[in-house]
N, CA, C and O atoms as CSV, one atom per row, in Angstrom:
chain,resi,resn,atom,element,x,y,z
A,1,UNK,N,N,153.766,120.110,29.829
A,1,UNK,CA,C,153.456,120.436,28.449
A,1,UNK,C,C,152.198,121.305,28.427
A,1,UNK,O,O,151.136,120.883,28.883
A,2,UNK,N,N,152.319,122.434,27.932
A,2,UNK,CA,C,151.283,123.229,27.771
A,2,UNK,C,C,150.584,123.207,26.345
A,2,UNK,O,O,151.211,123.018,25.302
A,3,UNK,N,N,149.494,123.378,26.403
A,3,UNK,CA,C,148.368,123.213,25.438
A,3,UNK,C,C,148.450,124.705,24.560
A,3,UNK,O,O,148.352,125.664,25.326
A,4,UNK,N,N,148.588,125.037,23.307
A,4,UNK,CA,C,147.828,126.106,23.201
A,4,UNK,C,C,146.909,126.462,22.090
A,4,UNK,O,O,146.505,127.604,21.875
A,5,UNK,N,N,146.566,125.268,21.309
A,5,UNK,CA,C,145.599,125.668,20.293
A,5,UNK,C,C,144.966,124.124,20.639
A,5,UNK,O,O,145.325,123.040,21.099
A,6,UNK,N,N,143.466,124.977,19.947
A,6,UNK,CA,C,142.362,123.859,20.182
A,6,UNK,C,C,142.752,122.464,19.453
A,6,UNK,O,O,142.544,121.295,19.779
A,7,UNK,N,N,143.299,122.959,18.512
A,7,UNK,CA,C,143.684,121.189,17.609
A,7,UNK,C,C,144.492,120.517,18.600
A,7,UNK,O,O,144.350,119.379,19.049
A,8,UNK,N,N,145.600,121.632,18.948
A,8,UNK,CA,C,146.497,120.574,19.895
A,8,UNK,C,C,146.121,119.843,21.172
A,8,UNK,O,O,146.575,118.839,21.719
A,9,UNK,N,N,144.831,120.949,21.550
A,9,UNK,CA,C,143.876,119.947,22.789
A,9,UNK,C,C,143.230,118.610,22.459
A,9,UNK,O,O,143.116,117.583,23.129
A,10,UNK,N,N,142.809,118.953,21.123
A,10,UNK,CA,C,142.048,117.623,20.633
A,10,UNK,C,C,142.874,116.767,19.909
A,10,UNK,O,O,142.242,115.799,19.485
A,11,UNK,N,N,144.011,116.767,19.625
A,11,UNK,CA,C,144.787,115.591,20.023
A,11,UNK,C,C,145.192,114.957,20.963
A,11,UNK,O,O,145.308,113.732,20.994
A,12,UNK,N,N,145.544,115.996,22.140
A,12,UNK,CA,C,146.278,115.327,22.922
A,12,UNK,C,C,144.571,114.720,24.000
A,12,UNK,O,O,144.434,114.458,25.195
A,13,UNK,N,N,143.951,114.715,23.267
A,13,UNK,CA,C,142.500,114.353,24.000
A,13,UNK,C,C,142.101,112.901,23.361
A,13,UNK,O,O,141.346,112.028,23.789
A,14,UNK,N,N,142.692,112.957,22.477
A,14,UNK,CA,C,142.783,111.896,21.623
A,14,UNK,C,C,143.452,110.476,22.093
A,14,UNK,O,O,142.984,109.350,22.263
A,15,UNK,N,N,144.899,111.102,22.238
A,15,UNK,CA,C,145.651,110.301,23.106
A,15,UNK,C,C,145.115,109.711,24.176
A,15,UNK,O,O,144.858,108.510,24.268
A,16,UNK,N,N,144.935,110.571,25.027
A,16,UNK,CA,C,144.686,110.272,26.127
A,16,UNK,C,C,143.205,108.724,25.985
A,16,UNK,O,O,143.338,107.550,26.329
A,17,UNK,N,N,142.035,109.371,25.399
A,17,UNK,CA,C,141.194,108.214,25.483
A,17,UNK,C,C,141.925,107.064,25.028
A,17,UNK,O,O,141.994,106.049,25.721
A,18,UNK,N,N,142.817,107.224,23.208
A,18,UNK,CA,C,143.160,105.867,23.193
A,18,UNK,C,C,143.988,104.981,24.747
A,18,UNK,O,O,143.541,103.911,25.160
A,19,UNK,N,N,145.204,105.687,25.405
A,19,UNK,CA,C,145.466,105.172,25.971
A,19,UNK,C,C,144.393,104.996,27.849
A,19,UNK,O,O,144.588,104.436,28.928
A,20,UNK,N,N,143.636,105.607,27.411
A,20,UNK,CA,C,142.598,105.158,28.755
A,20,UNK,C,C,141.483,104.005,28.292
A,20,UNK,O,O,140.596,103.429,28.922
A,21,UNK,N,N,141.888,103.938,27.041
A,21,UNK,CA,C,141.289,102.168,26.171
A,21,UNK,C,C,142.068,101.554,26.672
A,21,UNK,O,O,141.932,100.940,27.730
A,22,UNK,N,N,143.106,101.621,25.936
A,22,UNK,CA,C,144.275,100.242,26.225
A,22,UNK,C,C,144.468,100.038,28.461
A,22,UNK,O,O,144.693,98.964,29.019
A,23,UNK,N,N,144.309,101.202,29.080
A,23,UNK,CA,C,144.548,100.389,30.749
A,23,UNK,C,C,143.187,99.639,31.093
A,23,UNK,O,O,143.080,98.592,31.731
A,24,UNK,N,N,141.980,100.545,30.425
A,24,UNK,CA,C,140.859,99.652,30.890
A,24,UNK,C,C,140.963,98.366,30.329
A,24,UNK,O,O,140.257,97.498,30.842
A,25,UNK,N,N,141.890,97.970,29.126
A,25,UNK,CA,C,141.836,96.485,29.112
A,25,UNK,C,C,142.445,95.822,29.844
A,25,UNK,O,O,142.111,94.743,30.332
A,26,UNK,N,N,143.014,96.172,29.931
A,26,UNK,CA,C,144.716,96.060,31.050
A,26,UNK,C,C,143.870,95.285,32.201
A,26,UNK,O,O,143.676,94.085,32.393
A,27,UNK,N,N,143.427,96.495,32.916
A,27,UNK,CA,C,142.933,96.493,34.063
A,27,UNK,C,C,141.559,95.274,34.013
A,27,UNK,O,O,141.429,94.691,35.089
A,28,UNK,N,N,140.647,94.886,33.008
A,28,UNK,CA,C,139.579,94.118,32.918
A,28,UNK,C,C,140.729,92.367,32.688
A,28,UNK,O,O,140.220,91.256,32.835
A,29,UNK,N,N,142.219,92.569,32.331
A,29,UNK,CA,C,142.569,91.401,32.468
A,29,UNK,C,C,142.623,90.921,33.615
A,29,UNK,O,O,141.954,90.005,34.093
A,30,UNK,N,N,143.565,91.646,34.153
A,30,UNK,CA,C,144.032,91.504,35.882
A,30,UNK,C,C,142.798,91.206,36.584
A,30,UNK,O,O,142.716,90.142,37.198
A,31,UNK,N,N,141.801,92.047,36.563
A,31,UNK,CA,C,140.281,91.628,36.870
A,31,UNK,C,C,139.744,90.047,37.131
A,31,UNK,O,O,139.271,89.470,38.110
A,32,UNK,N,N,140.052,89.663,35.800
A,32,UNK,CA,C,139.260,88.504,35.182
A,32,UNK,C,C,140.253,87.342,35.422
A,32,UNK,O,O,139.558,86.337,35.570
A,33,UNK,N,N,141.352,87.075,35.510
A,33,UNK,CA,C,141.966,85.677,35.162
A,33,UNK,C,C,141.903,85.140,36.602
A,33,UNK,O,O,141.367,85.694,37.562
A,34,UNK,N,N,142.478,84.086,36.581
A,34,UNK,CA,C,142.598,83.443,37.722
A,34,UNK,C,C,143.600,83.511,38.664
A,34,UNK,O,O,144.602,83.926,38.083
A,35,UNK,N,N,143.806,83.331,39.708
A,35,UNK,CA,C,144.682,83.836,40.672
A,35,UNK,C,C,145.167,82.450,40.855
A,35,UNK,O,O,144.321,81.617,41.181
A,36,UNK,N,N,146.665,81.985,40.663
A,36,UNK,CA,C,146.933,81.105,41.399
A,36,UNK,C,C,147.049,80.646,42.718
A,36,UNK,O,O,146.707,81.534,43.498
A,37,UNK,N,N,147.407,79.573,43.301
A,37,UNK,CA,C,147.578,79.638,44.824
A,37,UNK,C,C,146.629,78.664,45.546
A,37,UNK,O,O,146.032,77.980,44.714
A,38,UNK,N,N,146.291,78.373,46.809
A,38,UNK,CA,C,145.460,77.763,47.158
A,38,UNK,C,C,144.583,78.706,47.128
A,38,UNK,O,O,144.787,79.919,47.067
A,39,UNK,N,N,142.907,77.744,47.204
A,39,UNK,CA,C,142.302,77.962,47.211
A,39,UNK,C,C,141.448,78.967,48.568
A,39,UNK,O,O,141.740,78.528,49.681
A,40,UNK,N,N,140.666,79.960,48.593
A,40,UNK,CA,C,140.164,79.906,49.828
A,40,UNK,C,C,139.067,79.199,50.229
A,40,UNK,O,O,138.817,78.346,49.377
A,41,UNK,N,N,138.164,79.164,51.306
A,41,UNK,CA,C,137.396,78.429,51.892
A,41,UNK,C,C,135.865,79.115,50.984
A,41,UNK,O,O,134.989,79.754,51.567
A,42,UNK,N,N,135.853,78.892,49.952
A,42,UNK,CA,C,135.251,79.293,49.436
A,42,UNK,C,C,133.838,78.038,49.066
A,42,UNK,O,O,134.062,76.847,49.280
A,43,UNK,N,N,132.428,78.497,48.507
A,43,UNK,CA,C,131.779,77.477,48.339
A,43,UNK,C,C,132.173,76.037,47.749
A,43,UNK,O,O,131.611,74.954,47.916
A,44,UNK,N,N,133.516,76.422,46.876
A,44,UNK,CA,C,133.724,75.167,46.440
A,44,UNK,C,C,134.967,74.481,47.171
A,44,UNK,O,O,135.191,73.379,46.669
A,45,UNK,N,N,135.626,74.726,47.954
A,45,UNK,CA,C,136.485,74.514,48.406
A,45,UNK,C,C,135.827,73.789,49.706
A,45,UNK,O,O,136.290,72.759,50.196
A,46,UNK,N,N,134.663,74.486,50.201
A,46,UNK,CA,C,133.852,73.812,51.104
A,46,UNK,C,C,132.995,72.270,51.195
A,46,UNK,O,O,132.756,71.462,52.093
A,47,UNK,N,N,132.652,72.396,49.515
A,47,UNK,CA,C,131.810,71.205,48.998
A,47,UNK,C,C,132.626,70.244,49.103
A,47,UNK,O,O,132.364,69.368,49.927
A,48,UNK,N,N,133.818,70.147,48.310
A,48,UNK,CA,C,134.957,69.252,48.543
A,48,UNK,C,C,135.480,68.670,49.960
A,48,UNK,O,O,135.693,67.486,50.224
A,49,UNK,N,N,135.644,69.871,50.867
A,49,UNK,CA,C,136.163,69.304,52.004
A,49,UNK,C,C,134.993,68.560,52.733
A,49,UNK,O,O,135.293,67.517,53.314
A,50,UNK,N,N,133.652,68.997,52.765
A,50,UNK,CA,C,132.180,67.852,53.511
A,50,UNK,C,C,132.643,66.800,52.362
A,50,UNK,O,O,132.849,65.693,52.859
A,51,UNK,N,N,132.817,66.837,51.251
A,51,UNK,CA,C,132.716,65.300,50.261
A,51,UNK,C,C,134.014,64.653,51.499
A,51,UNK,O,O,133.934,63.671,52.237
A,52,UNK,N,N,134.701,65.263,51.397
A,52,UNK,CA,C,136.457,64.702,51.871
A,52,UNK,C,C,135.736,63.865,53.370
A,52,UNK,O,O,135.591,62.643,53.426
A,53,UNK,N,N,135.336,64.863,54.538
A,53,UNK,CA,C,135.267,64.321,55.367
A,53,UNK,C,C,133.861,63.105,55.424
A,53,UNK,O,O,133.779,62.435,56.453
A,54,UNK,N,N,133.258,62.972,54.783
A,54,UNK,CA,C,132.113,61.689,54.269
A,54,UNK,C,C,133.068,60.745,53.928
A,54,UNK,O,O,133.341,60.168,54.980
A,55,UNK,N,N,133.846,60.191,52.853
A,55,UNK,CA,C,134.468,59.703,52.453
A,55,UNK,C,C,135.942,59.135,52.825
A,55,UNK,O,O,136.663,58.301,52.275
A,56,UNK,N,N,136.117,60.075,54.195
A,56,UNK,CA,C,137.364,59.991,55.137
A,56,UNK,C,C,137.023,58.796,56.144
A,56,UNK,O,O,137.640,57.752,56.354
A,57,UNK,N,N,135.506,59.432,56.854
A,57,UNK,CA,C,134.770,58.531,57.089
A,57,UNK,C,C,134.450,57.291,57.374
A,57,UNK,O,O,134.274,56.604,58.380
A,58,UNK,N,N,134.418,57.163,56.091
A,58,UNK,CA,C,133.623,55.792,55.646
A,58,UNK,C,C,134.447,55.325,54.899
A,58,UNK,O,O,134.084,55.153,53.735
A,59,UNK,N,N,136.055,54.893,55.337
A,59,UNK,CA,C,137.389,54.354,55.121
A,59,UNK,C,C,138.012,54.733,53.928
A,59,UNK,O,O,138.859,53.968,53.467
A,60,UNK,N,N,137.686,56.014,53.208
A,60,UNK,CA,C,138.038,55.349,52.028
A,60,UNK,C,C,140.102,56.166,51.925
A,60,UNK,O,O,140.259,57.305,52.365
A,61,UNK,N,N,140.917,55.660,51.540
A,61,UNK,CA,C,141.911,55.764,51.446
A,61,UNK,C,C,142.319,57.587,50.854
A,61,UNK,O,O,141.436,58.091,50.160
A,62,UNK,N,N,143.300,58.270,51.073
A,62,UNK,CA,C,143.615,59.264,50.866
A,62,UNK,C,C,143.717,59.815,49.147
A,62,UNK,O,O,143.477,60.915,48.649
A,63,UNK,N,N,144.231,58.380,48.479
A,63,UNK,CA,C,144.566,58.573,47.288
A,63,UNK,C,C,143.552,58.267,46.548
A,63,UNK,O,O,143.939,58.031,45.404
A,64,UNK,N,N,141.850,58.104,46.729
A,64,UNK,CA,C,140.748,57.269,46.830
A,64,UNK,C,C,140.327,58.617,46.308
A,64,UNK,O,O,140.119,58.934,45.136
A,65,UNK,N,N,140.227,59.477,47.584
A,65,UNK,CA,C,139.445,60.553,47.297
A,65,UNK,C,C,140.338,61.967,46.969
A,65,UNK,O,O,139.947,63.132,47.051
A,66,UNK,N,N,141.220,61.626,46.705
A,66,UNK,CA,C,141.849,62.639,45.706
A,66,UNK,C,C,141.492,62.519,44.187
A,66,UNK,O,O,141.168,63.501,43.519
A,67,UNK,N,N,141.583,61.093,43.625
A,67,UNK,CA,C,140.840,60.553,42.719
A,67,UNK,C,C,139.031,61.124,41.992
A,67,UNK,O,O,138.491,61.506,40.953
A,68,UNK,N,N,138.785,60.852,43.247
A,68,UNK,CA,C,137.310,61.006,43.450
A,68,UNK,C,C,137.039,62.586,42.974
A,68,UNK,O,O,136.466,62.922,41.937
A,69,UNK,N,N,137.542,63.383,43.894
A,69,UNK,CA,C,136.953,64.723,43.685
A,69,UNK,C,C,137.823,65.204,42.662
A,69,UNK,O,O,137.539,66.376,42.415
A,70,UNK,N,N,138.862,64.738,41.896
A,70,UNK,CA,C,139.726,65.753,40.645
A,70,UNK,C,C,140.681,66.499,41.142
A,70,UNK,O,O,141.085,67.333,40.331
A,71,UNK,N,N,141.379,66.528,42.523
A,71,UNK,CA,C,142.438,67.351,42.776
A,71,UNK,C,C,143.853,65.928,43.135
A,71,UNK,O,O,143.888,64.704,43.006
A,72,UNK,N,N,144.763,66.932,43.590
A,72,UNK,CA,C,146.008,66.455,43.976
A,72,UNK,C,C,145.683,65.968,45.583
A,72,UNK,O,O,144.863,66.240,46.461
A,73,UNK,N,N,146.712,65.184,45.418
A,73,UNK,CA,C,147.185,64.122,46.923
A,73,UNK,C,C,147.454,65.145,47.966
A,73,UNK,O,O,147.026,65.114,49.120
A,74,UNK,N,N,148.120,65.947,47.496
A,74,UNK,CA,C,148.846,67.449,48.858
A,74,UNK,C,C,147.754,67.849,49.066
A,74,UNK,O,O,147.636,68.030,50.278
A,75,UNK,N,N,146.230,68.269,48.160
A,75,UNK,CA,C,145.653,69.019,48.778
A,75,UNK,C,C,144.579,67.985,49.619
A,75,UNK,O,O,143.979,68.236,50.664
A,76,UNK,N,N,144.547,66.779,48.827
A,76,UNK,CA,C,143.937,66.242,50.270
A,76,UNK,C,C,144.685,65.910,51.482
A,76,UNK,O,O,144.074,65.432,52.439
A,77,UNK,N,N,145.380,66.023,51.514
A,77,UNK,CA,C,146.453,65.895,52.981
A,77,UNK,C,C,146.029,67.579,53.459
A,77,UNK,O,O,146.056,67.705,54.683
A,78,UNK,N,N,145.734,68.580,52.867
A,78,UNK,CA,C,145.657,69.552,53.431
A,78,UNK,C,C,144.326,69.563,53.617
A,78,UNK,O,O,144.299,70.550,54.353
A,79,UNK,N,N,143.558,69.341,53.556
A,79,UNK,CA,C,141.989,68.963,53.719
A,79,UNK,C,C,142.284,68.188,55.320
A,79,UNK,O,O,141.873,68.688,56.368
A,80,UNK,N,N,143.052,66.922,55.250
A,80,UNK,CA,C,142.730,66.031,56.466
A,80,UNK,C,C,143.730,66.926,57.643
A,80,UNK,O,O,143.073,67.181,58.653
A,81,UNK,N,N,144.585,67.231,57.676
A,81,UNK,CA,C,145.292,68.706,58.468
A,81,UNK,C,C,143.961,69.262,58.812
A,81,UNK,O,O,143.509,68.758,59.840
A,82,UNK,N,N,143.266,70.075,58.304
A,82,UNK,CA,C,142.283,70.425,58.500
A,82,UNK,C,C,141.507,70.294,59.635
A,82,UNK,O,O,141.374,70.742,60.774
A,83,UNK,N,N,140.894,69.221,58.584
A,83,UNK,CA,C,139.889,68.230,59.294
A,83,UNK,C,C,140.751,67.333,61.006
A,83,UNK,O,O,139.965,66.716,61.725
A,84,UNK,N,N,141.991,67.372,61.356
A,84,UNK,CA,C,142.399,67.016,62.119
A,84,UNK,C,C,142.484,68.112,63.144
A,84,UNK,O,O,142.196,67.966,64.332
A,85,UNK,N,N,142.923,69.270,62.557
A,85,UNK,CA,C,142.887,70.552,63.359
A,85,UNK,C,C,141.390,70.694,63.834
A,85,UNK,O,O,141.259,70.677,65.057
A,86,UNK,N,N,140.233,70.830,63.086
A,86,UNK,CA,C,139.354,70.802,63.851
A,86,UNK,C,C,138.533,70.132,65.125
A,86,UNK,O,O,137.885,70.639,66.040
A,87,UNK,N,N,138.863,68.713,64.760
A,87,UNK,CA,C,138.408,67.625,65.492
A,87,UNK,C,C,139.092,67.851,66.914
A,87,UNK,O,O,138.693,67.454,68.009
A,88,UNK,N,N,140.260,68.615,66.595
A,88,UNK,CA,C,141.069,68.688,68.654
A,88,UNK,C,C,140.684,69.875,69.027
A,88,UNK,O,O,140.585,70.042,70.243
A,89,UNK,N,N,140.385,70.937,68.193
A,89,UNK,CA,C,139.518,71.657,68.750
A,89,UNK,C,C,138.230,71.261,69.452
A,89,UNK,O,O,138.023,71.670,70.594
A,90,UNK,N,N,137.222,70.367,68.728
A,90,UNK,CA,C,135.993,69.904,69.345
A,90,UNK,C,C,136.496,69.184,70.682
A,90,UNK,O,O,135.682,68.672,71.451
């Protein structure tokens, strides 16, 4: 599409910002929400698993400290996987 009068530039200039509004929102959603999935080994994912292995510890039952810290039973089973994988490494 060729341009040839100034009005028609400054519309189609027009356009263009509105729709370079609407992707930057777009794009600040995708940005911002949350990603499902597990978690990575991230600071908090870390805090949890030292709580996990304290509390693994010092007997306390699987469904104890799933309780305890606010998540699901699978992910503490994936915590003690973990924590089991490491220990045969050491």
């Amino acid at each position: 599409m060729k341009i040839k009068t100034l009005d028609a530039a400054l519309k189609r200039i027009d356009e263009l910002e509105k729709e370079n509004a609407g992707l930057k929102e777009e794009l600040a959603y995708y940005k911002n929400r949350k990603t499902s999935g597990r978690q990575k080994h991230n600071a908090k994912w870390l805090a949890i698993y030292n709580d996990f292995i304290v509390c693994h510890e010092n007997g306390m039952t699987l469904a104890e400290i799933a309780k305890r810290n606010g998540i699901s039973e699978r992910s503490v089973y994936r915590y003690k996987a973990y924590y089991d994988e490491m220990r045969k490494v050491k």
